[in-house]
C-alpha positions in Angstrom: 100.3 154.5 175.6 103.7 152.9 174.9 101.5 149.8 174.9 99.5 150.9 172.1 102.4 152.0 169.9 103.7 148.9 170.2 101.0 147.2 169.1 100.5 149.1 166.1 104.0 148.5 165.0 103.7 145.1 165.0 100.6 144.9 162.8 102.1 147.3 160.6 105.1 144.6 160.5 102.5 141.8 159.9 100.9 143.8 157.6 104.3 144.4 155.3 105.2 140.7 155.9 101.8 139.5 154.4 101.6 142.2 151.1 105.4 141.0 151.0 104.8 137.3 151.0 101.8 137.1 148.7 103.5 139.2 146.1 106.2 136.3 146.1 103.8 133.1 146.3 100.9 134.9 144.7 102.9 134.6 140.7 103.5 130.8 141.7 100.2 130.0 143.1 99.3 131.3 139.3 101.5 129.9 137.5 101.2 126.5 138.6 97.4 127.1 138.3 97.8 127.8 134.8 100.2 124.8 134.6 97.6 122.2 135.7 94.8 124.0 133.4 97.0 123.5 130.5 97.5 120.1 131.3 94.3 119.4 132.1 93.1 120.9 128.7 95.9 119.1 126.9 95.5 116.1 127.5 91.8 116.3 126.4 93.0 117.7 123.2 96.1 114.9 123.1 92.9 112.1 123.6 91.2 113.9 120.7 94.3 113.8 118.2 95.0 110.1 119.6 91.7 109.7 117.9 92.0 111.2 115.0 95.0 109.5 114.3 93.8 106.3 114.6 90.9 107.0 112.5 93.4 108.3 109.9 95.7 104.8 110.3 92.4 102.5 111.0 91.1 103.6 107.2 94.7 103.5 105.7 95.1 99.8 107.2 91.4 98.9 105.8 92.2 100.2 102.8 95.5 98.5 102.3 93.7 94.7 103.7 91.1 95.1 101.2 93.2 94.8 98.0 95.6 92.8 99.6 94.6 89.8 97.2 95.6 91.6 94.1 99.3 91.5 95.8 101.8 94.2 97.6 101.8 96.7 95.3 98.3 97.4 95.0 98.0 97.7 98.7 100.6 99.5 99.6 99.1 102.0 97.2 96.1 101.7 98.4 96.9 102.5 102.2 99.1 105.4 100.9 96.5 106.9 99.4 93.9 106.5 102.0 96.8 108.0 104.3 97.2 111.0 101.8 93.4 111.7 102.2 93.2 111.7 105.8 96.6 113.9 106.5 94.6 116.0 107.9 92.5 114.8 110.5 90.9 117.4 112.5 93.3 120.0 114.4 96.6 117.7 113.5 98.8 116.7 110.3 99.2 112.7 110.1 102.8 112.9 109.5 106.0 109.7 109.5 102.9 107.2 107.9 104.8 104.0 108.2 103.0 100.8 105.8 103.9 97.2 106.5 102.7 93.9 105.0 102.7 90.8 106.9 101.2 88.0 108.7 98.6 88.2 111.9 98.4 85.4 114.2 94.8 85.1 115.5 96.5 83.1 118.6 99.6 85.0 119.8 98.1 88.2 118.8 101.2 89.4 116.7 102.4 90.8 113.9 105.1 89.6 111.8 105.9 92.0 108.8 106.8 90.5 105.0 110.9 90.1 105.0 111.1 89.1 101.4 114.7 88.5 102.0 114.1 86.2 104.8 113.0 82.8 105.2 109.2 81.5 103.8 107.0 82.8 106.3 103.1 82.9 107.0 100.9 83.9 104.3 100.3 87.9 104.2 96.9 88.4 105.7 97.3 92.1 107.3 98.6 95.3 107.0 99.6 97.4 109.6 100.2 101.6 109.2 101.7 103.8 111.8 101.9 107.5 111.7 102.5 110.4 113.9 101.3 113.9 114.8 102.0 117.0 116.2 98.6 118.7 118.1 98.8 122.0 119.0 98.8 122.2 123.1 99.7 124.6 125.4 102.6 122.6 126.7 104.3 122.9 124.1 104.4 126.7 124.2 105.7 126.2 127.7 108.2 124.0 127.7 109.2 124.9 124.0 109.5 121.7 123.0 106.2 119.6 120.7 105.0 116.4 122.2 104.3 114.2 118.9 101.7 111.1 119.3 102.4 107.9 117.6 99.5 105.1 116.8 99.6 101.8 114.7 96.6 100.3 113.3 96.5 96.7 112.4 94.0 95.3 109.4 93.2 92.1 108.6 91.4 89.4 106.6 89.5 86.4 107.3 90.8 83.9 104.4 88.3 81.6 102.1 89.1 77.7 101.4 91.3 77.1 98.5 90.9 75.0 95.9 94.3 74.7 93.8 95.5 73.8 90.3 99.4 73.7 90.2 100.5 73.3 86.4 104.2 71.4 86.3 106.0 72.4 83.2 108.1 68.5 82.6 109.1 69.6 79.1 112.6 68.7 78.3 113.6 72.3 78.9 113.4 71.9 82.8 117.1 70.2 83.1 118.4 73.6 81.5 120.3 74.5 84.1 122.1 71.3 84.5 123.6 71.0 81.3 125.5 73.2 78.9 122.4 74.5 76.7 121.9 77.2 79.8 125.1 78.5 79.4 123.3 82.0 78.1 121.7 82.6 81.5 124.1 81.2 84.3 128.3 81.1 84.4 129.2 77.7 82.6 131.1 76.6 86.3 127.5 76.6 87.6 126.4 74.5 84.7 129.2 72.3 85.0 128.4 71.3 88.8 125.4 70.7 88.4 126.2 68.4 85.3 128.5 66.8 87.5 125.5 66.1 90.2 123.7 64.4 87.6 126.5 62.2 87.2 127.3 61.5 90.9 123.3 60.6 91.0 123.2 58.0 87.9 126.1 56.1 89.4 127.3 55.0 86.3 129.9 51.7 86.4 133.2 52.2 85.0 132.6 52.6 81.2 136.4 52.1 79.3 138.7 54.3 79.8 136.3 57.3 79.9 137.1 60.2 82.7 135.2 62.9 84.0 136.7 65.7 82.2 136.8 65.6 78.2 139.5 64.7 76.1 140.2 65.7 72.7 139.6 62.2 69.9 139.3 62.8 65.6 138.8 60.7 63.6 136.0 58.0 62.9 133.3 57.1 65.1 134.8 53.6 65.2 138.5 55.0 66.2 136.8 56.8 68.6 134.8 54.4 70.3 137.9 52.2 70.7 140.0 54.9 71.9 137.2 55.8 74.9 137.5 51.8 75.3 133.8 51.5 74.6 134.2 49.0 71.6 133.6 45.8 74.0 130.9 48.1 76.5 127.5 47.6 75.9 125.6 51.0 76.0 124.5 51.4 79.1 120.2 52.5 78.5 118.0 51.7 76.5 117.7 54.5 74.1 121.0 55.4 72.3 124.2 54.2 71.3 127.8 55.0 71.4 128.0 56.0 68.0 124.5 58.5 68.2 126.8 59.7 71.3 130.2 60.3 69.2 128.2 61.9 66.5 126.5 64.4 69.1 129.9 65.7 70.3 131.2 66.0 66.7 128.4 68.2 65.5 126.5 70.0 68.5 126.6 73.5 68.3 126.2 74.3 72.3 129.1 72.0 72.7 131.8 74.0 70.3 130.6 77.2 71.7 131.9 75.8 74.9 135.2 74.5 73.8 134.1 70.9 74.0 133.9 69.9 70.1 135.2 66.6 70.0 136.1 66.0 73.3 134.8 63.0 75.1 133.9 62.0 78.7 131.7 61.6 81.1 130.7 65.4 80.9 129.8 65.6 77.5 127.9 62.0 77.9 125.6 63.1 80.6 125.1 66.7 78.8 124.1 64.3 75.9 121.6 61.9 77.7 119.8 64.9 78.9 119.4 67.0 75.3 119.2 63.7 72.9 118.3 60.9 75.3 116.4 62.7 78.3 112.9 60.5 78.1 112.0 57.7 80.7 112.0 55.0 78.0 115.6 55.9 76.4 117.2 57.3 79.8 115.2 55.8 82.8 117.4 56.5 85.8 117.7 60.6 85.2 114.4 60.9 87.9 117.0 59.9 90.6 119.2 63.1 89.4 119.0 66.8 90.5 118.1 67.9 87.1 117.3 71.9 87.7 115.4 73.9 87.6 113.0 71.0 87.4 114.7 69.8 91.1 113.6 73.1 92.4 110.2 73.5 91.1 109.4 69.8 92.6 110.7 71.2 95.8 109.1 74.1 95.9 106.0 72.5 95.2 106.8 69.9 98.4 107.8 73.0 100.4 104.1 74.5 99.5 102.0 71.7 100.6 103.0 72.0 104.6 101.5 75.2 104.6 97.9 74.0 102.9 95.2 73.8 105.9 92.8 70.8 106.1 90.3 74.0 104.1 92.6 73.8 101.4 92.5 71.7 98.5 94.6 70.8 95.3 95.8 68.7 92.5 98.6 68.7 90.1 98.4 68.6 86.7 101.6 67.5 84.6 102.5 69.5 81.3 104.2 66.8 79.3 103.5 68.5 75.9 101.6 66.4 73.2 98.1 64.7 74.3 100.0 62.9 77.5 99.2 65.8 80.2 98.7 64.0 83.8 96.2 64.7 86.6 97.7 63.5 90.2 95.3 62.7 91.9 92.5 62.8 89.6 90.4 65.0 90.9 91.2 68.1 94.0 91.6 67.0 97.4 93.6 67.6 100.9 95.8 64.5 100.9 99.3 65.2 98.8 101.2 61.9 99.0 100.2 60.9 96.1 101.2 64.2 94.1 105.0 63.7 96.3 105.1 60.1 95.4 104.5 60.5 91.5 107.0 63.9 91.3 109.8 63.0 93.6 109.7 59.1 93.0 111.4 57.1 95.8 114.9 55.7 94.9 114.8 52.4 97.4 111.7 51.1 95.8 112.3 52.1 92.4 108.9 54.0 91.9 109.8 56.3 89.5 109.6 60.2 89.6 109.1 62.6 86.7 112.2 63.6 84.8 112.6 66.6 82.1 111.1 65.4 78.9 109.6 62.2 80.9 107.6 61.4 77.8 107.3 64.4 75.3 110.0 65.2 73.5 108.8 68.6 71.8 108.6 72.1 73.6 104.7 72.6 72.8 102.5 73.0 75.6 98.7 71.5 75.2 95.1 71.6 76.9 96.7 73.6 80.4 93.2 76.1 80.1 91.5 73.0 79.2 92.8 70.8 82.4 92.1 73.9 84.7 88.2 74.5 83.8 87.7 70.8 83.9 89.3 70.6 87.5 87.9 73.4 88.8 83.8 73.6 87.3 83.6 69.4 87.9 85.5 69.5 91.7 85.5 73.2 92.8 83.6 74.2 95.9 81.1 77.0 95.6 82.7 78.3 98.8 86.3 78.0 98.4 89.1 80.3 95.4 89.5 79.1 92.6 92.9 79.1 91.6 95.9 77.8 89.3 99.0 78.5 88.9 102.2 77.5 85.5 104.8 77.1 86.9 107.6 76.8 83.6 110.9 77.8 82.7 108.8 79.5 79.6 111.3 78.1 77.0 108.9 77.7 74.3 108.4 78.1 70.4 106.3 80.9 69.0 103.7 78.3 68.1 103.6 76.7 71.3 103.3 80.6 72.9 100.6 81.4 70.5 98.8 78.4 71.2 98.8 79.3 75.1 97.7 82.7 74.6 94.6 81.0 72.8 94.0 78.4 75.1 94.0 80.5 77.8 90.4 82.7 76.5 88.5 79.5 77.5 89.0 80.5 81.1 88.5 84.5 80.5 85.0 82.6 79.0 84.2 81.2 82.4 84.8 84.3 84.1 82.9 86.3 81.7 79.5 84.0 82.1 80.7 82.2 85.5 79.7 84.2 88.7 82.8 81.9 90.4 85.9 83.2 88.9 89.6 81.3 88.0 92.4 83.5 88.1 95.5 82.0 86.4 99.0 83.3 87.8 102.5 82.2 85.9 106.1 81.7 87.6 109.1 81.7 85.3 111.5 80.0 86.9 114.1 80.8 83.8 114.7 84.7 83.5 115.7 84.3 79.9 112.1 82.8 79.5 109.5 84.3 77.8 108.4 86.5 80.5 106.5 89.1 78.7 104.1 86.4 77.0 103.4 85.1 80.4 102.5 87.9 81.7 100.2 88.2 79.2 98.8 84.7 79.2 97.9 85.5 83.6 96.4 89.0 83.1 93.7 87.2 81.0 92.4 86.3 84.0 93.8 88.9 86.4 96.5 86.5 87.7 100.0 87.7 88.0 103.2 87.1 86.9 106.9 86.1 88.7 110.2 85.3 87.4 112.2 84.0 90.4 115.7 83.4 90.6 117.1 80.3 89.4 117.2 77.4 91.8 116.0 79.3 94.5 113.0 78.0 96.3 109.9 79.8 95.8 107.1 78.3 97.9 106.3 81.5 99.6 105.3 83.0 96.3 102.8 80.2 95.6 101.3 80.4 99.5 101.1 84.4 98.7 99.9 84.6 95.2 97.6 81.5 95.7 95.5 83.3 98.9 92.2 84.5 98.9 90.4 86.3 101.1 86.5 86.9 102.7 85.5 90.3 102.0 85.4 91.1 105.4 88.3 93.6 106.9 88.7 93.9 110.7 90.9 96.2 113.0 92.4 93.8 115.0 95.0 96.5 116.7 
């Protein structure tokens, strides 16, 4: 009997033990069974939102890629407002949408986003939008705390061939910047270092007694000449003389406003051989200066030919003014020694480059729409863009502006009744130029305008604005 009792006490103890122990693990066994549901269920729901996001970046991206030829602006607004239409995606709010322009290297499989303030980079072929969101999962409620996804989406463009017309404004306005006649649009200590650049660059022999910095002379010409010591000099080009020189610093207008009336040296001479005496045939050794901002758009130009592809295509055509405008070469093609040769020149054989006012001396501009069309309908490939761009300091008359505006409907013609279309951009490289005209004179065609800073290179706004792209868009990320 005292067997038995024992017994049932200890299953009675077991029994206690067991109720005891489940009531402990039994809230644990639950809890973590709830835990791995959630999980389990959230991260089905975290793949869906994952998917919706992306479908929500992928159409922002594609809709950014697809404009991207019509420049920045227009895509990033067109990305944005795909983004705005798909904020809400399902069960999640596209939230943080991030939209970058930039470059996609087929090869390396990166991006590299636009840095305007950086160095000239890659054309702009893709976009690239990132955004967030914030699904609703159970975790969240558990651990108080929301678990935000994050995807980037990556569009690009294939591009076309290009076939290129590059207008060179040469009118006598390009050496603005490097003489005294700027002094309304940069400080005149600018003006005068670049004056004095020119100078260095003629390497001009002692002539008399004259000194780089002005001195004050009255008096007759002939007083004057023989005070500077130039009485027994011979003048040194062909076109001029001392006396056209002595009568330029008596009356210019530029000059007094300066404080240099009637002061002569070498600064006022070299101001004067490039506003009375700036041609080839009466000044012949200003090519071998650093006239700007004609310096800089050569440059530029030179800068903008290593990043043509063997696709690409182009020729220059040279805006003397008058009926003297240039093709180099003749006709579009991939080679560009021959457009370097003829703009740059090269100072140890003595083959001349172009200089400001090389052989017009007026400010009109003639036959640009005229050159383009020819260029383009005679050379142009069916498959490649079509494209020109003026680059000027757009320094011109009225008449010569009015003329432009006119000249420029032959292209709008072609477009109208010409299934291949020329688009006509502008860059002012002078931003007291007549911006507003040319602005007008490129949305004739759709083109665009851009007024860069002075003696700033610029190539990476011709390799952006001159693009062209397939219409075919593809997520590459």
């Amino acid at each position: 009997m005292l067997l038995n009792l024992l017994k049932n006490k200890m299953l009675s103890l077991s029994y206690h033990r067991s109720t005891g122990s489940f009531m402990v693990i039994g809230p644990m066994l639950i809890i973590v069974f709830l835990s791995f549901s959630a999980i389990f269920i959230d991260t089905g729901m975290s793949s869906v939102a994952r998917a919706q996001l992306r479908s929500a970046t992928d159409a922002a991206a594609t809709a950014g890629v697809g404009v991207l030829a019509n420049g920045h602006g227009e895509a990033i607004q067109a990305a944005t407002d795909a983004a705005n239409q798909n904020s809400s995606v399902g069960n999640i709010m596209v939230e943080n949408v991030v939209i970058e322009i930039g470059f996609w290297d087929k090869t390396t499989k990166t991006f590299t986003p636009n840095d305007p303030a950086g160095p000239p980079g890659n054309i702009d072929n893709a976009v690239r939008v990132t955004a967030e969101a914030t699904p609703s999962l159970l975790m969240n409620q558990l651990i108080s705390k929301a678990v935000t996804v994050r995807h980037s989406s990556i569009a690009t463009l294939a591009t076309k061939p290009r076939d290129i017309v590059l207008v060179l404004d040469v009118l006598p306005v390009t050496s603005r910047f490097s003489r005294l006649e700027g002094y309304t649009t940069l400080p005149v200590e600018t003006l005068i270092n670049n004056l004095q650049a020119v100078y260095t660059a003629l390497n001009l022999p002692q002539l008399g007694n004259m000194v780089w910095t002005p001195q004050l002379l009255m008096g007759s010409n002939a007083s004057i000449i023989t005070a500077l010591g130039l009485n027994s000099v011979s003048y040194p080009y062909p076109g001029g003389s001392w006396n056209n020189y002595v009568n330029y610093v008596k009356t210019n207008a530029v000059l007094a406003a300066n404080g240099y009336a009637n002061r002569y040296g070498y600064l006022t001479f070299v101001n004067y051989l490039q506003t009375r005496q700036f041609r080839y045939a009466d000044t012949p050794e200003l090519w071998k200066t650093p006239q700007e901002p004609l310096t800089t758009m050569k440059n530029s130009i030179v800068a903008f030919f290593d990043t043509l592809t063997a696709d690409d295509r182009v020729v220059l055509f040279l805006e003397y003014g008058g009926s003297s405008n240039q093709y180099v070469p003749f006709q579009l093609q991939n080679d560009t020694t021959e457009i370097k040769n003829l703009i740059l020149g090269n100072i140890p054989l003595n083959r001349p480059g172009r200089q400001a006012g090389h052989i017009y001396p007026g400010t009109d501009v003639v036959g640009i729409a005229g050159g383009i069309w020819f260029q383009l309908n005679l050379y142009g490939r069916e498959e490649a863009s079509w494209t020109a761009v003026f680059i000027t300091p757009a320094q011109l008359s009225a008449a010569s502006i009015s003329n432009l505006k006119a000249d420029v409907n032959l292209l709008k013609l072609n477009n109208d009744f010409n299934d291949h279309k020329i688009t006509l951009h502008t860059i002012v490289v002078d931003p007291s130029g007549d911006s507003a005209s040319m602005q007008e004179v490129a949305a004739v065609t759709g083109g665009t305008n851009t007024v860069v800073t002075p003696m700033t290179l610029f190539d990476n706004v011709l390799e952006n604005i001159t693009a062209n792209y397939a219409n075919e868009t593809e997520i590459v990320e």
